[in-house]
C-alpha positions as CSV (number, residue, x, y, z in Angstrom):
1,X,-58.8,-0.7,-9.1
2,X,-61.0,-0.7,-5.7
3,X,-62.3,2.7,-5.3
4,X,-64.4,3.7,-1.9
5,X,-67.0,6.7,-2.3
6,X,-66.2,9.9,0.0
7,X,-68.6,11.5,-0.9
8,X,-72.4,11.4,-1.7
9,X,-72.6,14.5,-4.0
10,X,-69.8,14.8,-6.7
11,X,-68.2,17.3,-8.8
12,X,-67.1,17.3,-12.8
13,X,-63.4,17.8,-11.5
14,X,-63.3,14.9,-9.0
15,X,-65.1,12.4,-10.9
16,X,-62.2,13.2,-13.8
17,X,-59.9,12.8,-10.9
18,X,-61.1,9.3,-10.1
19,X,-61.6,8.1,-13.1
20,X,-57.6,9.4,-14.1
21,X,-56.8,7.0,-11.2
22,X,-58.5,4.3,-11.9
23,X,-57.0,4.0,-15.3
24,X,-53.7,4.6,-13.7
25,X,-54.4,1.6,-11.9
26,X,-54.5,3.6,-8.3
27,X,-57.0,2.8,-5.7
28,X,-58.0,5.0,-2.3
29,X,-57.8,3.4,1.1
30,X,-60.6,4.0,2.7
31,X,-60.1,6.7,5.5
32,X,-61.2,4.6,8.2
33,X,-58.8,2.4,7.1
34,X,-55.8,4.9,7.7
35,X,-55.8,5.8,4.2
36,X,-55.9,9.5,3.0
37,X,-58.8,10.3,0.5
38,X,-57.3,10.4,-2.7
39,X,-54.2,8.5,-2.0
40,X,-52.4,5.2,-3.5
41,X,-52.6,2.0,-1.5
42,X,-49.8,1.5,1.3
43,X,-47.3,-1.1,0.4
44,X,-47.4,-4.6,0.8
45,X,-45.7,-5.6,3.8
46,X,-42.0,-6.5,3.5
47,X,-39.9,-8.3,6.5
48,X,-36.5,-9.4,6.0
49,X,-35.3,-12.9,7.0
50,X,-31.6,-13.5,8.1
51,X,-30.7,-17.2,8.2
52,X,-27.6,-17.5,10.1
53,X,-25.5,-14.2,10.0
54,X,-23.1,-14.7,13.0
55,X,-21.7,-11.3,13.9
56,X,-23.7,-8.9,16.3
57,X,-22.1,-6.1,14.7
58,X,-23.3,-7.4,11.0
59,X,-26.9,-8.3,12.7
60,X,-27.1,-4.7,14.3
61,X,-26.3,-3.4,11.0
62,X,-29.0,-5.0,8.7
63,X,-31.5,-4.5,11.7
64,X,-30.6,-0.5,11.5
65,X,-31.0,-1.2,7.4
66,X,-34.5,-2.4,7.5
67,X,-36.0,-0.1,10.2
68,X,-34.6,2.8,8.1
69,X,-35.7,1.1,5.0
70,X,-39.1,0.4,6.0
71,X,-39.1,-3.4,6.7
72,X,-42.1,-4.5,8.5
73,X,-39.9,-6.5,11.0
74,X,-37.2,-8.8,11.0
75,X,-36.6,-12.8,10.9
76,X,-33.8,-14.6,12.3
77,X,-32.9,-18.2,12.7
78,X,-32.7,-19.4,16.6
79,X,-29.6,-21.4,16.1
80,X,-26.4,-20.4,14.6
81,X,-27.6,-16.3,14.5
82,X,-26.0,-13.9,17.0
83,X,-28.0,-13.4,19.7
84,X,-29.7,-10.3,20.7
85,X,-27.3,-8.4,22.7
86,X,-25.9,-4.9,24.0
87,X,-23.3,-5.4,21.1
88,X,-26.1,-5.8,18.0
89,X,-28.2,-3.1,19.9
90,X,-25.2,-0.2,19.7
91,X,-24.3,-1.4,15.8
92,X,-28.7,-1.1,15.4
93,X,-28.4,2.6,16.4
94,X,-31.5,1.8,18.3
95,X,-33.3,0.3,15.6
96,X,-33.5,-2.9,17.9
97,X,-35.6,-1.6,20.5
98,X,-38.1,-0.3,17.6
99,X,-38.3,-3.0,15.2
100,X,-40.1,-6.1,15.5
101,X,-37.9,-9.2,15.8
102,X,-38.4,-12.6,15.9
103,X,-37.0,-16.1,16.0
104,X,-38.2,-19.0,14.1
105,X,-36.7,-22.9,15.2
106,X,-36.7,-23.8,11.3
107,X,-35.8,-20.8,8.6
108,X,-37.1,-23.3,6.0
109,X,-40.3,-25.1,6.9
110,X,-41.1,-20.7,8.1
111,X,-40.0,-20.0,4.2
112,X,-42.5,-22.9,2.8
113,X,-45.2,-21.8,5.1
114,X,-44.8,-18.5,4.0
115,X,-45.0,-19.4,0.4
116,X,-47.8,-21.7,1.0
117,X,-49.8,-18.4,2.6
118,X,-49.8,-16.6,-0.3
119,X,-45.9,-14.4,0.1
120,X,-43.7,-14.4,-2.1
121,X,-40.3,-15.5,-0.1
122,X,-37.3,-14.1,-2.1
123,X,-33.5,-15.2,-1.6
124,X,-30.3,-12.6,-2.1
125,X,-27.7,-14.6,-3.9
126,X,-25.3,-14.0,-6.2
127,X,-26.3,-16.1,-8.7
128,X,-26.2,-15.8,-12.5
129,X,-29.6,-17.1,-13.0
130,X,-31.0,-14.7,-10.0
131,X,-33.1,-11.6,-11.3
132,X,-32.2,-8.4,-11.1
133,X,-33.5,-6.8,-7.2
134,X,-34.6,-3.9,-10.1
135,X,-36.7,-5.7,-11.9
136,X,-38.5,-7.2,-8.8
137,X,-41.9,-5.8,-8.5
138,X,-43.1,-6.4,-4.6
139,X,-46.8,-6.6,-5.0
140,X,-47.6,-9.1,-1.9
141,X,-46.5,-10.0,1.1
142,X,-42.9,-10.8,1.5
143,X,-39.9,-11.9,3.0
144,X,-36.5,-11.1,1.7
145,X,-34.3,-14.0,3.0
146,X,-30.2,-12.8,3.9
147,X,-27.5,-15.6,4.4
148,X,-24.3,-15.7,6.4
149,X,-21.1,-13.9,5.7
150,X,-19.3,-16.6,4.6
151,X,-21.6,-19.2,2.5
152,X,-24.8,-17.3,2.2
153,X,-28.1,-19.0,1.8
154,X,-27.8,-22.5,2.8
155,X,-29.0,-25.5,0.4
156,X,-32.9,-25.8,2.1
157,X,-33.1,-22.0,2.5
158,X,-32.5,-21.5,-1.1
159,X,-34.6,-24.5,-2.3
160,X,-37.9,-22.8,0.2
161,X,-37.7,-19.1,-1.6
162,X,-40.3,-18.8,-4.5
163,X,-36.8,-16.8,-6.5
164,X,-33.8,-15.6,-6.0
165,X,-32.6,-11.8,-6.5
166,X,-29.3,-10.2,-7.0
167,X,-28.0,-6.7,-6.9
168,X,-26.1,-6.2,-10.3
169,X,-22.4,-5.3,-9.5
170,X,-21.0,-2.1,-11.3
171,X,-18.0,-3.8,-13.3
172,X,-18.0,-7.3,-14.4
173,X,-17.2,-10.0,-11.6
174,X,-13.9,-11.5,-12.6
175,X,-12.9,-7.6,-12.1
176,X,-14.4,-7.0,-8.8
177,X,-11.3,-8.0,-5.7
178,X,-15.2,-8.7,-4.1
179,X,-17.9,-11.2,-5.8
180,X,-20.7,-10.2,-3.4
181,X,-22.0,-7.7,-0.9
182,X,-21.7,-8.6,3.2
183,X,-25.4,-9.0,4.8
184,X,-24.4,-5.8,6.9
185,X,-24.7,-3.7,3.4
């Protein structure tokens, strides 16, 4: 990994140190950097994409979801989303007026862009031949894309996100009275 020096004269105990993290595949962010000597790497960021959800109580929700999560900021569609109101700010819990949230005109040309620069665009959708969201390593840049309540991702959305991820449901689907979560969980 990428190692910076902080200091010029070393010790027999922090050289084994670095080298136990180099094998470990960590790396130290430089201080100046914001990094604390001796820690991992922050995160790639991660910003979640909502094409189309429709109910400001479902939008406040997911908004409140990703600030507490740690999202980077949130993506919605221009047409056909709710629009930011007092309604989506109450179901936020105030996440709204601390998150940063913006509109795109076209959630699929923004998706191929996206992938094009280098992030890895990822679509929720229960689909058989989705991966598992546990075996999904996020080691880049990127965008996890969110559908509507009622159809999910649409055709073009789906077609623009580099793969497609599911959360694995407890008992078997013809078993569950539900066959997916709602965007709001």
């Amino acid at each position: 990994g990428t190692r910076s020096s902080s200091s010029s004269s070393s010790s027999g105990a922090a050289e084994e140190q670095a080298e136990r993290a180099e094998e470990e595949g960590a790396a130290e962010v430089p201080a100046a950097a914001g990094g604390v000597p001796g820690g991992p790497l922050p995160l790639p960021p991660v910003w979640l994409a909502l094409d189309e959800v429709v109910d400001p109580q479902n939008l406040g929700a997911v908004i409140r979801s990703a600030h507490v999560l740690g999202a980077a900021g949130v993506l919605a569609c221009d047409r056909n989303c709710a629009p930011l109101s007092g309604t989506v700010s109450k179901a936020s819990a105030g996440a709204l007026e601390v998150m940063t949230v913006h509109s795109c005109s076209n959630m699929p040309r923004t998706l191929t862009q996206a992938v094009a620069d280098g992030w890895a665009v990822l679509g929720a959708a229960a689909d058989p031949k989705a991966v598992e969201c546990s075996a999904v390593v996020v080691d880049k840049p990127t965008i996890l894309v969110m559908g509507s309540e009622g159809s999910g991702l649409r055709t073009n959305v789906r077609r623009a996100c580099s793969q497609l991820l599911r959360v694995r449901m407890a008992a078997p689907r013809h078993m569950l009275a539900a066959d997916s979560l709602n965007v709001s969980v």
